[in-house]
N, C-alpha and C positions, 0 to 999 in steps of 0.2 A: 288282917287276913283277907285274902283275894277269895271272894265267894262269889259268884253270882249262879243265879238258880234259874234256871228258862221251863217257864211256863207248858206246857202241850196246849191246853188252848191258845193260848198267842200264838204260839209259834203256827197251831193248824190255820187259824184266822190270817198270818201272817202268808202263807204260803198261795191259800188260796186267793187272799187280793193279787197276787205274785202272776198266778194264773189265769185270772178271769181277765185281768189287766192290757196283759200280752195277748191275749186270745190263744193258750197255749198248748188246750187238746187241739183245738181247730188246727192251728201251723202245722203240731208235731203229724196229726193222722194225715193232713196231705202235704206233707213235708213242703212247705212254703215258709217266707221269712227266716229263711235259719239265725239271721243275727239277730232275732228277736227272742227267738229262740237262748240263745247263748247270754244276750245280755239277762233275760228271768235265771237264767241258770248261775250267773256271778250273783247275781241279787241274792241269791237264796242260800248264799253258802257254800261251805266245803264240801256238805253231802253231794249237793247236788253239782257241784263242779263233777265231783269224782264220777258221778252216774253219768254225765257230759262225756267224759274221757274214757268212760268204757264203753260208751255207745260210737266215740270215734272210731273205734276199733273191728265193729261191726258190719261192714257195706253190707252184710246181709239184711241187715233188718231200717238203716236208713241210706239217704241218697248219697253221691257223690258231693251236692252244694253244702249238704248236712255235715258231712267227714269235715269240709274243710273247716267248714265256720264252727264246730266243735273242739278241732286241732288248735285254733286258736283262743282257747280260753283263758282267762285270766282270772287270778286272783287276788287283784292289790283290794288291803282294804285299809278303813281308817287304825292307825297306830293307837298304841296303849300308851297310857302317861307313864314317865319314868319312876313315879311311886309304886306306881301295879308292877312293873318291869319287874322291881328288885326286890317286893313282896313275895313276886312268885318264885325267883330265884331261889331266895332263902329259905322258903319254906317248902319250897322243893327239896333241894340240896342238902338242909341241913346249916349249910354254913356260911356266913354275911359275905354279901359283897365284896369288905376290904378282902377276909379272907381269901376268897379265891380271885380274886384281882387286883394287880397292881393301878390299875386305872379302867374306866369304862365308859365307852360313850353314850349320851344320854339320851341320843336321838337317831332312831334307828336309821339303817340306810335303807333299806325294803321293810317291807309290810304286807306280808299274805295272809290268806282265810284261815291257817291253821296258826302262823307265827308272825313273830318279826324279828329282825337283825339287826345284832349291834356291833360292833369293832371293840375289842378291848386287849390288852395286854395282860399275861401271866406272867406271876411275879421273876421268873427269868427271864422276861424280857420277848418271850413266844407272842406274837402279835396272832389274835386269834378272831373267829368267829361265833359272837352268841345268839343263838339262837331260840326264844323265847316262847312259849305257847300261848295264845289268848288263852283270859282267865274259864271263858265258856265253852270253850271249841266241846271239852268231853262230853258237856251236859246238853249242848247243840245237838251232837253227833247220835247222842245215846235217845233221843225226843225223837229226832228224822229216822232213824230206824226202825220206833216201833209204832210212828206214824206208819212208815210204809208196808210194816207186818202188819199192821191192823188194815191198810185198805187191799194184801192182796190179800188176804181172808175175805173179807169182803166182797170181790169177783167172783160173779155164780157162774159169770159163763166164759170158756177159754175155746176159743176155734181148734176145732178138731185138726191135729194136724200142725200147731202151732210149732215152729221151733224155738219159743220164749218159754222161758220155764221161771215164771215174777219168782216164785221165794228161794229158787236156787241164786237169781240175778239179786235178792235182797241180802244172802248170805252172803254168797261173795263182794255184794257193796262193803257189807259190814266186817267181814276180814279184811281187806283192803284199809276202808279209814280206822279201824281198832289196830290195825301195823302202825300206818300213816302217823297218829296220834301218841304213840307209846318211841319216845325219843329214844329210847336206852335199844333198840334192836336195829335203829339210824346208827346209833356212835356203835356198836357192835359189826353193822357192814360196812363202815365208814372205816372203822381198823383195820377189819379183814382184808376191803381194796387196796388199802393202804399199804399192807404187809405185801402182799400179792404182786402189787405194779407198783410201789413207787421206787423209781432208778430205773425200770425196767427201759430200755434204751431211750427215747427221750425224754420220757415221761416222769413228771413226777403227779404225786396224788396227795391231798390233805391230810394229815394226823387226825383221830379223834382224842381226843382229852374225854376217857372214861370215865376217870375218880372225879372230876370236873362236872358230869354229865349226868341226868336223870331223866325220869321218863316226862318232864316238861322243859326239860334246858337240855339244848344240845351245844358243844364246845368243840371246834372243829377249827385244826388249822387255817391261817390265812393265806391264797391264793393269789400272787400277783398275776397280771398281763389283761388281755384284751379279748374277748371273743373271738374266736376263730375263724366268725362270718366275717371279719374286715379283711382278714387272708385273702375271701372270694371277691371282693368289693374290686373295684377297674376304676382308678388305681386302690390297692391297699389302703385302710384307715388305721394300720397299725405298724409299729415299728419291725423293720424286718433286720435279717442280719447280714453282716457284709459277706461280701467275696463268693455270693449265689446269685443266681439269677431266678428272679420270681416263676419261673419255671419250673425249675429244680425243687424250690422250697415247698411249691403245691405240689408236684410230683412225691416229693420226699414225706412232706406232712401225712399226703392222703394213704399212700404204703404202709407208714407208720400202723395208723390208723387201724386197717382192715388188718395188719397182722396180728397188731395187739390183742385186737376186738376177738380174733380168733382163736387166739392163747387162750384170752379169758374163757371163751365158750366150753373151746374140746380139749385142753387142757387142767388150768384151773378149776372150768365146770363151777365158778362164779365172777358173775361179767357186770356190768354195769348195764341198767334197765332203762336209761332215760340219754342218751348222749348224745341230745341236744346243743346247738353252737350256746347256748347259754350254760351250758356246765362244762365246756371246752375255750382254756384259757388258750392262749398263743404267748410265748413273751421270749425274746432272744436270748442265748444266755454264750459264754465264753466258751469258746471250741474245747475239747477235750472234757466238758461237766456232766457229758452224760458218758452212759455206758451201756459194754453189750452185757447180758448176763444169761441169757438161758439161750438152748435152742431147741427147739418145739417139733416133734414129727407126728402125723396124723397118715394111717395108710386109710384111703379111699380102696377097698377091693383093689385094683392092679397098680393103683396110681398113689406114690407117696409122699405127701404134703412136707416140704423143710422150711421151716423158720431158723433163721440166726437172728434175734430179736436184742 
């Protein structure tokens, strides 16, 4: 059985060398070092990634050098062995390995602060994506939260005037990673996009495998092509398609783009929150494979928005 149990004094002890190390009131209060900044903040976890990435979001409360070196955060971290992997599947799941897969790789291909990723195939031959949750991330997650409820109690005094509100900034940490962490509400938007946009003119979007799926295994169609930043790249680093001229094809791609993204908003009214060149494939496909299927109107007061998507 996959257990591990995280301490609150290690972890407080752990945090605090984290801090005192970096010099990390001193940076944050006159915002210096941001990449010092950012590397204590991968050291320390998912929590503290996710507090990174809301505070990206902020120029009001940090600097411009701060946003960027923020924007760029990362969370690779060291892999689980392939015993803990399939431990936690099954006892996630319910049901072994063979059962739900015809084959499974045993070395993931990424590794982040809340998962890691593996390639496998379902027994009809659906070549898919697993995606695995460390065995502590919850117990991690649930320690850092009420670390940081206990030190904004602790705060006797809050400038008058403030527009930081810590235990409302400590709720919303903690709905955010309590989503983040609960995989079964991923494969539930992962379907819903799915139903939504996939075919929708060039687009296709991932399957999620529900019955597949739980609130530590996520099962999510596989995605062929390339990042979509080699599209920008002079020349391309990705295959393009004949009979266009690299013009037309950024011209055509970026259109795409901003109409769909639109649909999703004021249409659909559910969009994709992250569309990132890292979660935008490119990959060519046989003329006539896609299709149109909806058309979208949006009246602006005088002015009426048309989509043929």
């Amino acid at each position: 059985m996959v257990k591990q149990e995280v301490s609150a004094t290690k972890r407080l002890r752990q945090i605090v060398n984290v801090i005192s190390k970096n010099h990390f009131l001193a940076n944050f209060y006159h915002q210096t070092n941001p990449e010092v900044i950012v590397a204590a903040l991968e050291e320390l976890g998912p929590t503290f990634i996710k507090l990174g990435q809301l505070l990206s979001t902020r120029p009001d409360l940090v600097s411009p050098s701060y946003i960027s070196a923020l924007e760029t955060l990362q969370d690779q971290v060291q892999e689980d062995d392939f015993d803990t992997v399939k431990t936690t599947i099954e006892e996630s799941t319910g049901q072994t390995l063979a059962e739900l897969f015809a084959d499974f790789e045993k070395r993931p291909f990424a590794s982040a602060s809340i998962g890691q990723c593996h390639r496998a195939h379902l027994h009809d031959g659906t070549e898919v994506v697993v995606k695995v949750q460390h065995p502590a991330v919850r117990q991690l997650v649930e320690v850092d939260l009420a670390l940081f409820t206990r030190a904004v109690r602790l705060l006797k005094y809050v400038p008058e005037g403030s527009v930081v509100d810590l235990p409302q900034v400590v709720e919303q940490l903690g709905q955010s990673l309590r989503s983040e962490i609960d995989f079964t509400i991923e494969a539930q938007a992962t379907q819903r996009f799915y139903e939504l946009n996939n075919g929708r003119g060039i687009f296709l979007a991932p399957k999620a495998f529900v019955d597949q799926s739980s609130s530590r295994v996520l099962v999510t169609q596989y995605m062929p092509g390339d990042s979509i930043k080699g599209l920008l790249a002079d020349p391309p680093t990705l295959a393009l398609p004949t009979g266009l001229s690299l013009a037309d094809i950024r011209k055509g791609v970026a259109r795409s783009l901003v109409e769909n993204f639109i649909q999703e908003v004021f249409y659909d009214r559910f969009f994709h929150a992250d569309p990132h060149p890292g979660n935008l494939f490119f990959l060519p496909v046989p003329a006539g494979s896609t299709q149109t299927t909806t058309q979208f109107q949006k009246q602006f007061g005088d002015l009426t928005l048309t989509i043929n998507n």
